[in-house]
N, C-alpha and C positions, 0 to 999 in steps of 0.2 A: 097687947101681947106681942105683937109682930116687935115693935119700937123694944121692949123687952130684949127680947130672945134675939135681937141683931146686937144689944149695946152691950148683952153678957156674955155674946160671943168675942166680940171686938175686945173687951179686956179680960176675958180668958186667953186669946191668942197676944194680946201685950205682955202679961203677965207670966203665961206660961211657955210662949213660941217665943216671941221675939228676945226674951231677955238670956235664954241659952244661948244665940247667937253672937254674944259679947263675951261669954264666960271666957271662951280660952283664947289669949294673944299668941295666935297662931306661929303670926310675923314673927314676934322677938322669940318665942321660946324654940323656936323650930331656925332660926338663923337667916329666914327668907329675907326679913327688914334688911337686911346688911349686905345680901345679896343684891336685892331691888336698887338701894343706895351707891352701892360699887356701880351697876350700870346706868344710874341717873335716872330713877324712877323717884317721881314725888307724887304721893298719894294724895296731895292734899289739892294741888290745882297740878294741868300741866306745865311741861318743861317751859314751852315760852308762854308763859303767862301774863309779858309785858304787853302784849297786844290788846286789842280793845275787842278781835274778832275773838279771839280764845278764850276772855275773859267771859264776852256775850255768850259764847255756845257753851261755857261749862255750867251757865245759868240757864242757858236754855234746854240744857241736859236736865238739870235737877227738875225742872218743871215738867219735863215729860214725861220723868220715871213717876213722880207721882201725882201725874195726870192719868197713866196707864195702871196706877195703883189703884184710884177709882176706879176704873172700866172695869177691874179682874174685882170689886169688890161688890159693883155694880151685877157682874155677871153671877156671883156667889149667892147674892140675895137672889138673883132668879132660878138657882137651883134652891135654895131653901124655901121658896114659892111652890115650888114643882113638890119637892117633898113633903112640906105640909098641905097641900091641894088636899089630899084622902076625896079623890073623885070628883072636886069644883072644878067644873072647865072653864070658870072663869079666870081659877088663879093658875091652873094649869098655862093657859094661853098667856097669861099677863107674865107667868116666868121663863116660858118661850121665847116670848116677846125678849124680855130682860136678857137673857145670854148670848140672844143673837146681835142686840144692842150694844152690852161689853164686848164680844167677840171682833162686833166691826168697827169700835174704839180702839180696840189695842189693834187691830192693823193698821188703822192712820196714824196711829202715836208711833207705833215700827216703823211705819212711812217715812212720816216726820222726821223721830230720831236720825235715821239711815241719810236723809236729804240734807237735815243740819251738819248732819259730818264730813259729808262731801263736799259740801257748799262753801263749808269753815277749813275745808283742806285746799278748796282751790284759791280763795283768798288770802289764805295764809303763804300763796305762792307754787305748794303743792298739788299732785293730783289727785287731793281727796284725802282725809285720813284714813289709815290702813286698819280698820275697823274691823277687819273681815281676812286678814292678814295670816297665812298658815305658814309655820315656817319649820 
């Protein structure tokens, strides 16, 4: 039942979350693409992409976001534990367990993230990519 009601949640939020998130091309229809392109923004890798450290950390980027997309999925199933418990303190504790587990994933994937881009900013000759940059 559990294996259930996680896999028809999973493609109900495919099916009906994630694919509104495509519907409107923000960029082109609103002019921002053309703005981003005037100031040298490439969506697709960054600017100096001939590097070998740039190349690594835009791979070791994608790995993390959805390594951290586990943890928060990890942590969703421990709240859906909690809520179907109705008074088991076994599954009660085992979905406690669960959140606090996601929880202290996605701070070492933030860790991570934040170390990899410092690390790939000072190799890259910089101090640090400006990740955190208010301007």
């Amino acid at each position: 039942m559990k294996k259930t009601t996680l896999i028809l949640s999973i493609l109900i939020f495919i099916f009906f979350g994630a694919g509104k998130v495509f519907a409107f091309d923000f960029a082109s229809s609103t002019g921002l693409g053309n703005t981003a392109q005037n100031i040298g923004y490439n969506d697709a890798m960054p600017a100096d992409s001939g590097t070998i450290a740039t190349t690594v950390g835009y791979f070791i980027n994608i790995a993390l976001s959805l390594i951290g997309l586990i943890f928060m999925i990890i942590a969703w199933m421990g709240a859906l534990d909690i809520l179907g418990a109705n008074g088991n303190e076994e599954l009660l504790v085992k979905g406690k367990a669960r959140i606090k587990n996601g929880a202290i994933g996605i701070l070492i994937i933030f860790a991570a993230f934040i170390f990899v881009n410092v690390v790939l900013g000072i190799a890259q000759g910089g101090q640090g990519r400006e990740i955190f940059k208010i301007q």
